[in-house]
C-alpha positions as CSV (number, residue, x, y, z in Angstrom):
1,X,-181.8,4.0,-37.7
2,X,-180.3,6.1,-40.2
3,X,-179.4,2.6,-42.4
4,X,-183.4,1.3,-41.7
5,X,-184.2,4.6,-43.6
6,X,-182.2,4.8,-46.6
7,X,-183.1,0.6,-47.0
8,X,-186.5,2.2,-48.4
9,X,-185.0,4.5,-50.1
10,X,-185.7,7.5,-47.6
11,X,-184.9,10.7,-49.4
12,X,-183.4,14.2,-47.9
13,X,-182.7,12.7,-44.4
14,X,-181.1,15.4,-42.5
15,X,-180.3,15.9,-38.6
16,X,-180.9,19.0,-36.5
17,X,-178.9,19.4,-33.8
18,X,-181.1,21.1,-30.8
19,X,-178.7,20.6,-27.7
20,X,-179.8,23.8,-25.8
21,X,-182.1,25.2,-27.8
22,X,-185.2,23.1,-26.3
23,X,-186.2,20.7,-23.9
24,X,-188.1,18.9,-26.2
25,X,-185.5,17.0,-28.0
26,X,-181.5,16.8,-28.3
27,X,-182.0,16.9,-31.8
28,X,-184.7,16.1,-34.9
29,X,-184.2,13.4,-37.9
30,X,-185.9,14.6,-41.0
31,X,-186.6,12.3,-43.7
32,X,-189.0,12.1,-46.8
33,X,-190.7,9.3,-48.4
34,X,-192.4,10.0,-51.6
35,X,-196.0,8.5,-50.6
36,X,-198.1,8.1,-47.7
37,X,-197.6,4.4,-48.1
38,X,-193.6,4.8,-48.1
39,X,-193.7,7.0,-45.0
40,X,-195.3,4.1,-43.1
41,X,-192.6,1.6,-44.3
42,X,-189.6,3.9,-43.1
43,X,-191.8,4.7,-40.1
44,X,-192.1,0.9,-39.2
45,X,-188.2,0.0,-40.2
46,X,-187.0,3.1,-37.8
47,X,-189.2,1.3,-34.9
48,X,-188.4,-2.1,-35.5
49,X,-184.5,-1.3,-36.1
50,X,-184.6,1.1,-32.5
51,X,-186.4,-1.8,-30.7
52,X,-183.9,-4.5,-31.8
53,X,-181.2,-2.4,-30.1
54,X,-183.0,-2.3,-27.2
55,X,-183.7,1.1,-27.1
56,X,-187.6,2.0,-26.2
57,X,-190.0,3.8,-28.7
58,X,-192.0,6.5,-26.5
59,X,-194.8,7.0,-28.6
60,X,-195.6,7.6,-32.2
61,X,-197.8,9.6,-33.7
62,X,-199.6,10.9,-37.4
63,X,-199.2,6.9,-38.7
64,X,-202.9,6.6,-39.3
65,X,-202.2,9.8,-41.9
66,X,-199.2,8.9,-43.1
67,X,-198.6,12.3,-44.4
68,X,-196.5,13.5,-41.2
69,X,-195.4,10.8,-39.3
70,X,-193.5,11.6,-35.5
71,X,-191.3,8.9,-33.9
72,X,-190.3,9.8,-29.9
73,X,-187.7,8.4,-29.0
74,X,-187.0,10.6,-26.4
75,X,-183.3,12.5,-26.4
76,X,-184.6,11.9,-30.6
77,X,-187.5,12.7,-32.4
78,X,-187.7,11.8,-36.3
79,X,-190.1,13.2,-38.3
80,X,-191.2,11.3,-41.4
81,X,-192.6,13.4,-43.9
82,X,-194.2,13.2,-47.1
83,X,-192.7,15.9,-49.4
84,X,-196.0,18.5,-49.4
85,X,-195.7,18.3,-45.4
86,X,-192.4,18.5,-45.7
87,X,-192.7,21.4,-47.5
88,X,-195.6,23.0,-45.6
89,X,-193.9,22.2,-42.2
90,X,-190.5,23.1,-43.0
91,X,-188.7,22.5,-39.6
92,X,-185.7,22.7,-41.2
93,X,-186.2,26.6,-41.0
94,X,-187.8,26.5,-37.6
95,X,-185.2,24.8,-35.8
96,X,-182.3,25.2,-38.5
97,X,-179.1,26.7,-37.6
98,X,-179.6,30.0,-34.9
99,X,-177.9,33.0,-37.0
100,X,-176.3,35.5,-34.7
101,X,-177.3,38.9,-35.1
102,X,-174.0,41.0,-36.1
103,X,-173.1,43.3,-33.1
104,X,-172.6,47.1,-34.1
105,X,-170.4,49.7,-32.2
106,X,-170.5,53.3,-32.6
């Protein structure tokens, strides 16, 4: 997957590890295309290089758009983004790295 999206020249692809944090995913792929037209084409790659290792595809979403496109591949969900919505969006900071709060005694 990660090889489908640097082929098209995918840029900032980065991987969130969520194991415990949410049941929604095990963990987030973040990548950027520069266009609406070059989301798509990393969108379609990712699917076509998950489906010819047999794994399934649950649903995808935001293609028609292009701008923020969201592959489900269950345990995995990649978000394509174009850099504005990447931006905007910014799930790095949402789901980044949890800080612990530093613990005071008196």
């Amino acid at each position: 997957m990660r090889d489908a999206a640097l082929d098209l020249k995918a840029e900032d692809l980065t991987i969130l590890p969520l194991e415990g944090r949410t049941i929604v995913a095990d963990a987030f792929v973040i990548v950027t295309g520069r266009s609406k037209v070059q989301t798509r084409s990393i969108a379609d790659a990712i699917v076509a290089n998950v489906r010819d290792a047999g794994l399934p595809v649950a649903r995808t979403e935001g293609y028609s758009d292009g701008g923020w496109i969201l592959i489900d591949l269950g345990p995995v969900v990649v978000h394509v983004f174009t850099p504005d919505q990447r931006a905007f969006h910014h799930l790095e900071r949402l789901w980044g790295p949890v800080e612990t709060p530093a613990v005071r005694t008196s």
